[in-house]
C-alpha positions in Angstrom: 21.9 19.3 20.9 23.7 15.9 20.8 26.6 15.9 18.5 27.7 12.7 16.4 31.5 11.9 17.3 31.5 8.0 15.4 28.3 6.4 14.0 29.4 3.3 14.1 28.9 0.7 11.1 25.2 2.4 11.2 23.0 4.5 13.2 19.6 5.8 12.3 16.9 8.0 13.5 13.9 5.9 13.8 10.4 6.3 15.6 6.8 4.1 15.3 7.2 4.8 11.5 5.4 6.5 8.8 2.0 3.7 8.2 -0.5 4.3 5.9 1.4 5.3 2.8 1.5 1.4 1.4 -0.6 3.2 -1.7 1.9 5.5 -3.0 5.2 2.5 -2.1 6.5 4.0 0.7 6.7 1.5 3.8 6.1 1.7 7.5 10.0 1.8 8.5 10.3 2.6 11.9 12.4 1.1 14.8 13.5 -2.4 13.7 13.1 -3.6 17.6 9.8 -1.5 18.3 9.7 -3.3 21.9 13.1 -2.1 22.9 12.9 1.3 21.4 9.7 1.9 23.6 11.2 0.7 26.2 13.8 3.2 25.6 11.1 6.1 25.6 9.3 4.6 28.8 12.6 5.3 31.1 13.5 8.6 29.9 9.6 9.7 30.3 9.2 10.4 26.8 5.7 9.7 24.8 5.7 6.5 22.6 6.1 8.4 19.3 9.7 10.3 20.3 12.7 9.6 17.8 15.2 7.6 19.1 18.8 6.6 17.5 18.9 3.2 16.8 22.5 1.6 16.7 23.4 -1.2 14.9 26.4 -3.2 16.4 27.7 -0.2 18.7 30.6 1.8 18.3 28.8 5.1 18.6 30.2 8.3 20.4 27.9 11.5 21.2 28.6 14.5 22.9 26.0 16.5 25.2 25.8 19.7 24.3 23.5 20.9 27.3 22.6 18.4 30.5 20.7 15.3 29.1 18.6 12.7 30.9 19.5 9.5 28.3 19.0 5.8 28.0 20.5 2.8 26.2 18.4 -0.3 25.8 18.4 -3.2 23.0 21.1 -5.1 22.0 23.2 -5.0 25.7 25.9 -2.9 24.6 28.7 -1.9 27.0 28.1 1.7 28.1 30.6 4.4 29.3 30.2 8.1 29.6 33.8 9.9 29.5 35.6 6.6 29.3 33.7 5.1 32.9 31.5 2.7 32.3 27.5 3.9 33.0 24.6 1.6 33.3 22.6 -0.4 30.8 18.8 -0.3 30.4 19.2 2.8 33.3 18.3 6.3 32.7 21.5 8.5 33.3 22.4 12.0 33.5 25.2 13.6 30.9 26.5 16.7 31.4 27.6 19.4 28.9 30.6 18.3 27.6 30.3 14.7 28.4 30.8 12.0 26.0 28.6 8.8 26.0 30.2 5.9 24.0 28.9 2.2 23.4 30.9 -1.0 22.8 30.1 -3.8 20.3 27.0 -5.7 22.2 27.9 -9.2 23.0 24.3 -10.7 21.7 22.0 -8.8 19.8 22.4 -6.3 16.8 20.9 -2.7 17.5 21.0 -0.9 20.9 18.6 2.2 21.1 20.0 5.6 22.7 16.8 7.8 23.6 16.7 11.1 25.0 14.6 12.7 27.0 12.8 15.2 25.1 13.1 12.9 22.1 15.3 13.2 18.6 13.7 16.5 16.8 14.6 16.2 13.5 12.0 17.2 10.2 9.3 14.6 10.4 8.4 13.4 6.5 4.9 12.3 6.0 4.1 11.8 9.6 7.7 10.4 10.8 11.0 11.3 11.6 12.0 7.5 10.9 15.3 6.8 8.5 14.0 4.1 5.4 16.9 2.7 4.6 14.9 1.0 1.5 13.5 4.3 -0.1 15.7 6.8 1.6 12.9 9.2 3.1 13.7 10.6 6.4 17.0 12.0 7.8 20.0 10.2 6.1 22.1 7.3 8.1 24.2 9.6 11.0 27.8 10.7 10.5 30.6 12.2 12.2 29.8 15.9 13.0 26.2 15.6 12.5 24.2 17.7 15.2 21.0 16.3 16.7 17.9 18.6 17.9 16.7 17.4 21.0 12.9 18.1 21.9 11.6 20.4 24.7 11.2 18.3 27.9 7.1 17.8 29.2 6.1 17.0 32.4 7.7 15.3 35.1 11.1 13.8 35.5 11.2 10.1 35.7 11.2 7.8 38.9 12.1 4.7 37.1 15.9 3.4 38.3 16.5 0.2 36.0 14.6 -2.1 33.9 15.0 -5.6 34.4 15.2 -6.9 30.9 16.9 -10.0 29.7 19.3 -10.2 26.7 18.2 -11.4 23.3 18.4 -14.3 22.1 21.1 -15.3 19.4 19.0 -19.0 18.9 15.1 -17.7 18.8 12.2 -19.5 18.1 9.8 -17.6 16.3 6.4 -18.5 15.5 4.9 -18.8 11.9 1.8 -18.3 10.5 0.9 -19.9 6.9 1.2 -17.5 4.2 -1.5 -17.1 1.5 0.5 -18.3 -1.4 2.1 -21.7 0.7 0.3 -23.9 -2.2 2.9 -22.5 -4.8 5.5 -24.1 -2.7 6.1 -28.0 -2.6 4.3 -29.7 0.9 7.9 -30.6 1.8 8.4 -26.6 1.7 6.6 -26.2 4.9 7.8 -28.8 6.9 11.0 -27.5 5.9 10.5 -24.1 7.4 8.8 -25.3 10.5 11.5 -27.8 11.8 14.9 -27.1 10.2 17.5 -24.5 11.8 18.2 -21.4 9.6 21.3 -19.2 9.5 21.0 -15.5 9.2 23.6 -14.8 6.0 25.9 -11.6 6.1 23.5 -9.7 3.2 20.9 -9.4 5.7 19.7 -5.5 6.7 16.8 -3.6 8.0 15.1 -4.6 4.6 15.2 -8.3 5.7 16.7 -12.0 6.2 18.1 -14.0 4.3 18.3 -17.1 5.6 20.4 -20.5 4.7 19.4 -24.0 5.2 17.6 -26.4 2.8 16.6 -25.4 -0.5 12.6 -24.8 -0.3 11.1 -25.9 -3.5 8.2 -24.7 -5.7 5.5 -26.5 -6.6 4.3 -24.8 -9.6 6.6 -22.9 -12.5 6.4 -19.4 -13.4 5.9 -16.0 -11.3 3.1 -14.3 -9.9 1.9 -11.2 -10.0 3.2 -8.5 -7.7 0.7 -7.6 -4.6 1.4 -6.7 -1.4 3.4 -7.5 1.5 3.8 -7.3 5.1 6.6 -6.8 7.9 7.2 -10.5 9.1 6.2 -12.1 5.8 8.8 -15.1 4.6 9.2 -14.8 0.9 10.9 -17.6 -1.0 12.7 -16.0 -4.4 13.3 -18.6 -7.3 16.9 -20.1 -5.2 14.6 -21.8 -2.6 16.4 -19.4 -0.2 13.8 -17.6 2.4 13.9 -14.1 3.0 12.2 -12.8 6.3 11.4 -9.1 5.6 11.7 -6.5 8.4 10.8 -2.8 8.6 12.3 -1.7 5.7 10.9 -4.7 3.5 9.7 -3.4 0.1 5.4 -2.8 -0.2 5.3 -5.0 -2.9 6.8 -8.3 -4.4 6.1 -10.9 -7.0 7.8 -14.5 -5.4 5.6 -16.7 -2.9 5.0 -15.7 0.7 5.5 -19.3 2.3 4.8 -17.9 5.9 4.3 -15.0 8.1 5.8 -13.9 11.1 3.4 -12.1 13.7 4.3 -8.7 14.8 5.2 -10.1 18.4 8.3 -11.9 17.4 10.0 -9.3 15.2 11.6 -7.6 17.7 13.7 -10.7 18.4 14.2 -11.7 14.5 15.2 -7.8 14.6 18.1 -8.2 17.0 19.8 -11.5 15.0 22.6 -10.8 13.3 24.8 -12.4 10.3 25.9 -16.6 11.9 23.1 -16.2 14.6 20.6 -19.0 13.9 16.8 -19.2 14.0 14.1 -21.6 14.1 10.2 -21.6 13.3 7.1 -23.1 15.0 4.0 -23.2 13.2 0.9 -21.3 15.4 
């Protein structure tokens, strides 16, 4: 067991999601930064579908119930267990007793804590994954909440530190054009593909919003709903673009300018409200 002591502003359970459920409305969900939550699993030998917490802007505190073999990867937070600090990206032992806490990361938004044996909460259809959107899974972590940990399998792991860089607060991610880009003005897309974009405060695991120049349509009206896509960039009525992430609804009835491929949402993933983005056209 790994008891909650402070969640932090939020902290989820999250695995590779719940996909294949578009038909009924429920989305994929999942771990916001897929690449640093498996990451997380690979060091504490886990298999690629264990829960993990993911933390969004630090500040949690757990206790170890029993010895743990745990990791922190993500956003680089500053991590100390019983007030010493304890290394980053680094598998590491706690004891019974022993209290891991992370800082506020100094780039990045969401950290990932994995333990070995994985997070063994309910699963609900297929996943153990918090949606934030819809509100299937286990609910957002609070102070005093208990966390199941998996039976360990197979052999401990060798691995001493992973070399990984920080992310970015500036990215550049790459853009595909979306299939409704003729409802926007051709100024639209030349907009998106060279201007800088701030990420605004109401941005979440849903998605984006981003501010810059006011994206214009080039035809009145609204469509039909139909269906969307992690990385798709909407563009409501305001001419303000909305970048969805895991959470992102299945469905939605404003024009989907662009879409960003799968390999770049980990680092739109990890921006955080002031940070500020760009897009290239691939």
């Amino acid at each position: 067991m790994l008891e909650v002591l402070a969640p932090g502003p939020l902290a989820t359970v999250q695995d590779r999601g719940r996909p294949g459920w578009a038909s009924i409305g429920v989305t994929r969900s999942g771990a916001a930064d897929r690449a640093a939550a498996a990451l997380a699993n690979r060091l504490v030998g886990n298999d690629a579908d264990a829960a993990v917490v993911e933390v969004t802007a630090g500040v949690l505190r757990v206790r170890a119930a029993r010895t743990l073999l745990v990791v922190v990867t993500g956003a680089p937070a500053p991590v100390a267990v019983d007030g010493r600090a304890a290394p980053f990206a680094a598998p590491l032992t706690l004891r019974p007793g022993q209290v891991l806490a992370l800082g506020v990361p100094a780039v990045g938004l969401r950290s990932y804590l994995a333990v070995r044996g994985g997070i063994d909460v309910p699963r609900v259809l297929g996943s153990r994954s918090t949606d934030t959107l819809s509100g299937l899974g286990p609910p957002p972590l609070r102070a005093g909440d208990a966390l199941p940990v998996g039976a360990q399998a197979g052999e401990e792991p060798v691995v001493d530190v992973a070399p990984v860089g920080s992310p970015s607060s500036r990215p550049v991610l790459g853009v595909l054009p979306g299939p409704r880009r003729d409802w926007l003005a051709p100024a639209a897309w030349t907009a998106l593909t060279t201007a800088g974009w701030t990420v605004t405060a109401d941005s979440d695991r849903v998605g984006l919003r981003l501010a810059g120049p006011r994206l214009e349509r080039a035809r009145p009206g609204e469509l039909p709903s139909e269906g969307l896509v992690p990385g798709a960039v909407q563009v409501p009525p305001d001419g303000a673009p909305v970048l969805f992430l895991v959470d992102h609804p299945v469905t939605g009835g404003y024009p989907v300018l662009g879409v960003v491929p799968t390999g770049d949402l980990p680092a739109a993933a990890q921006l955080r409200p002031g940070d500020r983005v760009r897009f290239r056209a691939v």
